[in-house]
N, CA and C atoms as a LAMMPS dump frame, in Angstrom:
ITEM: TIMESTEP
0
ITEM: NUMBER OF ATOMS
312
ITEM: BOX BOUNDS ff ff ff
-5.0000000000000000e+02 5.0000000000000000e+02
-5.0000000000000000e+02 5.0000000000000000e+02
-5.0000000000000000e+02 5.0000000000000000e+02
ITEM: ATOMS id mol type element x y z
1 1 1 N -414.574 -384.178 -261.443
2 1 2 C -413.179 -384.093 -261.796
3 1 3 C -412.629 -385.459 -262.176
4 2 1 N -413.738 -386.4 -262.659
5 2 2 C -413.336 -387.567 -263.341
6 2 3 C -412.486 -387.548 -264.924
7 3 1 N -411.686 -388.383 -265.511
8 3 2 C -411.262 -388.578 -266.918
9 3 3 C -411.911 -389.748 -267.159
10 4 1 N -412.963 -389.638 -268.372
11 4 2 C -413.282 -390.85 -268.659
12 4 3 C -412.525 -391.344 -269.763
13 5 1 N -412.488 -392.917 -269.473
14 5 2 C -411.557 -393.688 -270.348
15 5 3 C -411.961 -395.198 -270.633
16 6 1 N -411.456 -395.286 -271.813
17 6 2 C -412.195 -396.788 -272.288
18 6 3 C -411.538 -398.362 -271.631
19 7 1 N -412.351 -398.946 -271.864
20 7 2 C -411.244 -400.134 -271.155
21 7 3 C -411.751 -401.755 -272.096
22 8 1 N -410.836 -402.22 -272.913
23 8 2 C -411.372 -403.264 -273.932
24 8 3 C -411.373 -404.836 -273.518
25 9 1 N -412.535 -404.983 -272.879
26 9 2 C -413.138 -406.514 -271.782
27 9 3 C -413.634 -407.44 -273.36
28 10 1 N -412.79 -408.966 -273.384
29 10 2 C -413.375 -410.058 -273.858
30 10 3 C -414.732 -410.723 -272.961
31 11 1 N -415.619 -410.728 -273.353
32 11 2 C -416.428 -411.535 -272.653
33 11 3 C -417.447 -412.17 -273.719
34 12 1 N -417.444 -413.227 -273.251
35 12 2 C -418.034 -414.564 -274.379
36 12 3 C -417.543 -414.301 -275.475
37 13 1 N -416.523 -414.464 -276.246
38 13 2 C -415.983 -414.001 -277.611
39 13 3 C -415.979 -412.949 -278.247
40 14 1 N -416.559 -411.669 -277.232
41 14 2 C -417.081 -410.576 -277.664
42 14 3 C -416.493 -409.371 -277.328
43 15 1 N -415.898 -408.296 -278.144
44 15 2 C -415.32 -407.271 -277.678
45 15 3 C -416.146 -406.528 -276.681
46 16 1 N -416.192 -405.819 -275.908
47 16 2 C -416.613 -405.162 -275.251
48 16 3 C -416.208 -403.755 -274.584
49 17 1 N -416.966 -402.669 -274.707
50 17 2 C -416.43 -401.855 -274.716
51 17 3 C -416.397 -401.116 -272.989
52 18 1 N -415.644 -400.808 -272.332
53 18 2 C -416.309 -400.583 -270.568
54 18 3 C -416.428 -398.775 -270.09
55 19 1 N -416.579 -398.019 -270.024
56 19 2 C -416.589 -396.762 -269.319
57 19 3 C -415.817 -396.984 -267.82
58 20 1 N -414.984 -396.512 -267.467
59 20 2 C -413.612 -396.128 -266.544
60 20 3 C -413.665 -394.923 -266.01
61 21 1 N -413.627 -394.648 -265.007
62 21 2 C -413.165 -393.374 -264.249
63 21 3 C -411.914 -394.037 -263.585
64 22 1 N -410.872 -392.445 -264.285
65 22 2 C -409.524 -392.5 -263.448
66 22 3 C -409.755 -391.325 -262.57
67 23 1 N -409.236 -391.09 -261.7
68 23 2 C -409.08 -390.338 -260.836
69 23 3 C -408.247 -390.721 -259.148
70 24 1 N -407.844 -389.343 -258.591
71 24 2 C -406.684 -389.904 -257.182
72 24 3 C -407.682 -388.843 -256.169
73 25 1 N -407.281 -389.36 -255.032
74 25 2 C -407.144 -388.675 -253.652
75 25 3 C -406.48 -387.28 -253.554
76 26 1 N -406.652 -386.443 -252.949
77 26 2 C -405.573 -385.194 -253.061
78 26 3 C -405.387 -384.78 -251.62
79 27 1 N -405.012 -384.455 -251.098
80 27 2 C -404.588 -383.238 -249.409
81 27 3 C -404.926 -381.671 -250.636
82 28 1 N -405.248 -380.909 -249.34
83 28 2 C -406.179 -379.185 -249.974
84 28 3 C -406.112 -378.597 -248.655
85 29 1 N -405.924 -377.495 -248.879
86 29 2 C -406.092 -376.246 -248.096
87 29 3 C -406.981 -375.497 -248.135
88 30 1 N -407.721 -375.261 -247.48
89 30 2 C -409.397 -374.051 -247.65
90 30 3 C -409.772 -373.19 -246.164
91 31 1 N -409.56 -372.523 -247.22
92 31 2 C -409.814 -371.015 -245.609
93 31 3 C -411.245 -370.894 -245.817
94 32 1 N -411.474 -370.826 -244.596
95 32 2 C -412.751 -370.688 -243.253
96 32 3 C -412.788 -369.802 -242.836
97 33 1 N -413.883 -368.644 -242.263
98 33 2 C -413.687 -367.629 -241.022
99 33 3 C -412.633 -366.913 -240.772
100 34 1 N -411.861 -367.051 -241.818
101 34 2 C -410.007 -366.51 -241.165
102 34 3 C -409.596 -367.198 -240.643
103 35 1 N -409.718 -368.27 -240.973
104 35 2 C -408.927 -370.185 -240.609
105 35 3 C -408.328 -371.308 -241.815
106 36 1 N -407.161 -371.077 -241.647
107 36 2 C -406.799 -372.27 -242.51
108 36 3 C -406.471 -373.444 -242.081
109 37 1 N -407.487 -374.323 -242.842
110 37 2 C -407.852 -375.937 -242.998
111 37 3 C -407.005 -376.938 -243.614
112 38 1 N -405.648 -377.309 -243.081
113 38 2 C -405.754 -378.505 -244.088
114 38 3 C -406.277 -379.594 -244.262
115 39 1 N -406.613 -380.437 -245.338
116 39 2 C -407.463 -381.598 -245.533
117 39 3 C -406.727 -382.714 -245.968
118 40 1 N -406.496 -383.754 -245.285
119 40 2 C -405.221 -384.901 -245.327
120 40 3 C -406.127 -386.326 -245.275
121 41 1 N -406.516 -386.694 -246.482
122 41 2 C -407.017 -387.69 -247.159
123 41 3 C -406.122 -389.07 -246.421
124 42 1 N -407.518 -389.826 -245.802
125 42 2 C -406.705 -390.778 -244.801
126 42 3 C -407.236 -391.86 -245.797
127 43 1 N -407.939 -392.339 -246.562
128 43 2 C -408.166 -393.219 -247.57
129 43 3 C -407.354 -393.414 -249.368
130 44 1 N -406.875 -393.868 -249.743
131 44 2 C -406.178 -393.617 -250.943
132 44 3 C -407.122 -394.046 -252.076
133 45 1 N -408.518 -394.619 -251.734
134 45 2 C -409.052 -395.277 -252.824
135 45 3 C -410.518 -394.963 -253.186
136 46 1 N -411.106 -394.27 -252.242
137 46 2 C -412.444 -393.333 -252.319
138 46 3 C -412.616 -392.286 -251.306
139 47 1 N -413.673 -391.467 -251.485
140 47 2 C -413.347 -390.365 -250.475
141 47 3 C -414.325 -391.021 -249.624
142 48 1 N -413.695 -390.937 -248.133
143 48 2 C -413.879 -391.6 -247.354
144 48 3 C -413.954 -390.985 -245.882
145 49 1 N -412.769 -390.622 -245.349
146 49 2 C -412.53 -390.157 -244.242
147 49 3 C -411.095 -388.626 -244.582
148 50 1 N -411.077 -387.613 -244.267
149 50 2 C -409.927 -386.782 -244.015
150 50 3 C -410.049 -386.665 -242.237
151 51 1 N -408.605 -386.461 -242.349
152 51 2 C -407.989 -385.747 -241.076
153 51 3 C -407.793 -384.196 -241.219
154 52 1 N -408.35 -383.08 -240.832
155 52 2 C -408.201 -382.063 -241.05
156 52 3 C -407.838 -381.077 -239.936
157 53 1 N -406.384 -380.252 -240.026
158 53 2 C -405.877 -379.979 -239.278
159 53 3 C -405.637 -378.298 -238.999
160 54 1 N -406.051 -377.47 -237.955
161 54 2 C -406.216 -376.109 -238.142
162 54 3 C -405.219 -375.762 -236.775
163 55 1 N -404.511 -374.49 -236.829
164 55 2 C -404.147 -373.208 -235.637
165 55 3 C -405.4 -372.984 -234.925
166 56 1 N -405.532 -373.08 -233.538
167 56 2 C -405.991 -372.505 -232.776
168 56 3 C -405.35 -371.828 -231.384
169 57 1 N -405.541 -371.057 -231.455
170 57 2 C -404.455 -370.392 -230.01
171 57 3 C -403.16 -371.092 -230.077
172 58 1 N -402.501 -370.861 -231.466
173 58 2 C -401.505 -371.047 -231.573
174 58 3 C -401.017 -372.613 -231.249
175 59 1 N -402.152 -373.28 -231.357
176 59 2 C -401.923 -375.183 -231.393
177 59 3 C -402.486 -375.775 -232.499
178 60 1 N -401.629 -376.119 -232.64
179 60 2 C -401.981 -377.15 -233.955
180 60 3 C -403.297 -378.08 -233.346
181 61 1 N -404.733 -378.365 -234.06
182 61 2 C -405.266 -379.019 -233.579
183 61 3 C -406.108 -379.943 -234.708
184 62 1 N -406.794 -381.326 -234.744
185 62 2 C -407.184 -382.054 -235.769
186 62 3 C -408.442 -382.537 -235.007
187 63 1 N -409.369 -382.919 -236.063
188 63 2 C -410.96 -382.909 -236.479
189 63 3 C -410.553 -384.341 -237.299
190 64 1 N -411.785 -385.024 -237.403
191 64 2 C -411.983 -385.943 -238.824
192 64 3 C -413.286 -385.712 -239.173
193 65 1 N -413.216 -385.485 -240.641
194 65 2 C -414.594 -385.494 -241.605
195 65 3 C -414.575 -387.067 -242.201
196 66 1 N -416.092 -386.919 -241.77
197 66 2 C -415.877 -388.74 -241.809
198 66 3 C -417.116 -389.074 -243.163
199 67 1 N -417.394 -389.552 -243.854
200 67 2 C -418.873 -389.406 -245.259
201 67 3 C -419.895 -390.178 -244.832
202 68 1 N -420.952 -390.095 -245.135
203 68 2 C -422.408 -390.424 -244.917
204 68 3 C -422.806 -391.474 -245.701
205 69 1 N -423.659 -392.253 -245.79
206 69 2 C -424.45 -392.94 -246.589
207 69 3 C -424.642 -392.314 -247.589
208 70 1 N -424.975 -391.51 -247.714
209 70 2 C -425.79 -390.054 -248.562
210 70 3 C -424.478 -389.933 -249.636
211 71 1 N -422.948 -389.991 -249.139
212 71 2 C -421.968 -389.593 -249.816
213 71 3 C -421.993 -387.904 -249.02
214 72 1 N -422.484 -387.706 -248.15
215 72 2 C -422.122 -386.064 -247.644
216 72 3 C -421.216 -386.171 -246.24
217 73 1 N -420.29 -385.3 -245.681
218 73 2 C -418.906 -385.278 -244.835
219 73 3 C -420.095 -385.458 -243.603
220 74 1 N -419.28 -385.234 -242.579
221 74 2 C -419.967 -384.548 -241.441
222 74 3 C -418.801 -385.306 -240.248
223 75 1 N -418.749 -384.024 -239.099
224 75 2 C -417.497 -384.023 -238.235
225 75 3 C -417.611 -385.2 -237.506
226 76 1 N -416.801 -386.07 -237.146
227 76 2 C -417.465 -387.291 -236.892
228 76 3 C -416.852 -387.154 -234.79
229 77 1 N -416.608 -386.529 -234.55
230 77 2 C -416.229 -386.176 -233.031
231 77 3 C -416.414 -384.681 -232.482
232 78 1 N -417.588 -384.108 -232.148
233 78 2 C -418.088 -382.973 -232.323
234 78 3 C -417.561 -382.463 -230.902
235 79 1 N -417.041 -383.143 -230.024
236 79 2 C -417.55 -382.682 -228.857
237 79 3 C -416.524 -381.736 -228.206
238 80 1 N -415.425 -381.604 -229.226
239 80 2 C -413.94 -380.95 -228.439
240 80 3 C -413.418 -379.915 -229.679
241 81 1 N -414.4 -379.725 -230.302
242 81 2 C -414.878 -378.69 -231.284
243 81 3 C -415.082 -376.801 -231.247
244 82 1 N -414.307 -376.103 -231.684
245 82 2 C -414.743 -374.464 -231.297
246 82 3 C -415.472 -374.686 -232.313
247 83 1 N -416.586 -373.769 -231.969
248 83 2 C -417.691 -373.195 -232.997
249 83 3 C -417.408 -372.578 -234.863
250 84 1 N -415.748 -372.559 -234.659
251 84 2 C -415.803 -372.395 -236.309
252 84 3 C -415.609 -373.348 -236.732
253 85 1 N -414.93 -374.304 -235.998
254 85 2 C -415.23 -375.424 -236.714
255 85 3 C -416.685 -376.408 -236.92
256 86 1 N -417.173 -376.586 -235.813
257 86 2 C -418.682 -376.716 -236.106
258 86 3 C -419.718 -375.759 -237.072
259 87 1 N -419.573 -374.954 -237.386
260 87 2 C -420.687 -373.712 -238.009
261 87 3 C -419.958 -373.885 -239.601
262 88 1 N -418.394 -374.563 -239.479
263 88 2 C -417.966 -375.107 -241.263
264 88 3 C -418.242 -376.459 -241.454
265 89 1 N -419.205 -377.202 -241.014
266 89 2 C -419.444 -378.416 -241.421
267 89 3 C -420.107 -378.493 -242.57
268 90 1 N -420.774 -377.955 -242.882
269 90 2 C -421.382 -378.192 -244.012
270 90 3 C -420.639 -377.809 -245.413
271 91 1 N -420.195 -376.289 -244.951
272 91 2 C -419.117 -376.062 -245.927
273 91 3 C -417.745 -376.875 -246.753
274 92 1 N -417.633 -377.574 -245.135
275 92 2 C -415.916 -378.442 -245.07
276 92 3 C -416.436 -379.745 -246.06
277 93 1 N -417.768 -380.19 -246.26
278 93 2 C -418.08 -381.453 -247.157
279 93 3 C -418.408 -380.896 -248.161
280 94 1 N -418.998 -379.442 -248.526
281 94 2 C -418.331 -379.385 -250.219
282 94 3 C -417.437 -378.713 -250.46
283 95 1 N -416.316 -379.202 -249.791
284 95 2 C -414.805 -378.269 -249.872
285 95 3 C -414.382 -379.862 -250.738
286 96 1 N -414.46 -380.703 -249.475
287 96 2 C -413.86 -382.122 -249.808
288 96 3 C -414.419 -382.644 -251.083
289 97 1 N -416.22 -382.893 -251.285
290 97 2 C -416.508 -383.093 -252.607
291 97 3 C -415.43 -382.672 -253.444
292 98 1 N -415.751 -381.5 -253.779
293 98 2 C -415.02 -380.423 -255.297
294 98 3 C -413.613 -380.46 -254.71
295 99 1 N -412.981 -380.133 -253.672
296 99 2 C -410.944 -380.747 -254.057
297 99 3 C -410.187 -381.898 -253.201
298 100 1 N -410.945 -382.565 -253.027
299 100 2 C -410.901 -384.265 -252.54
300 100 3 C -410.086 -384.67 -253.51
301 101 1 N -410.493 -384.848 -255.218
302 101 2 C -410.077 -385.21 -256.467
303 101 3 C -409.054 -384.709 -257.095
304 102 1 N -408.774 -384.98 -257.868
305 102 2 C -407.929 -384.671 -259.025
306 102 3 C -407.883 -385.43 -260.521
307 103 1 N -407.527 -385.097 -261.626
308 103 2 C -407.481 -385.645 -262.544
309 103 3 C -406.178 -386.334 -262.361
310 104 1 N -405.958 -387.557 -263.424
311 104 2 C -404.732 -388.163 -263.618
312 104 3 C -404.545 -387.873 -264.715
């Protein structure tokens, strides 16, 4: 969900032509199990970390998906976790991949 765009660099007397990706951060909503997820982008400048916040027994409760070396999510505090949220980990990092982004 990149726009590519040109960008015109002098270097040594020489026009130069550069390849650019624009693109932003976004917050997203994605239902789970009969759970809705929001996803609240705690980085403004790569995808990085979300705070993601769900209803459970009627409490508001928050998770962080934190990214890998690899570039893949994974829950980064597992231990105070219900099982739908653990059993959507894998899901919840290509939720964030594909609507993490946006075009500008």
């Amino acid at each position: 969900m990149r726009i590519l765009g040109l960008l015109k660099l002098h270097n040594e007397g020489k026009l130069v032509l550069q390849t650019v990706y624009f693109y932003y951060l976004k917050n997203f909503k994605y239902e789970y199990a009969g759970v809705e997820f929001e996803f609240r982008t705690v980085n403004s400048i790569k995808l990085q970390l979300f705070q993601v916040y769900y209803i459970d027994e009627g409490l508001k409760k928050r998770f962080h998906m934190q990214v890998d070396q690899n570039g893949d999510f994974f829950i980064a505090i597992k231990a105070n976790c219900p099982e739908v949220v653990l059993s959507g980990e894998q899901i919840f990092s290509e939720a964030i991949k594909t609507n993490g982004t946006g075009n500008l």
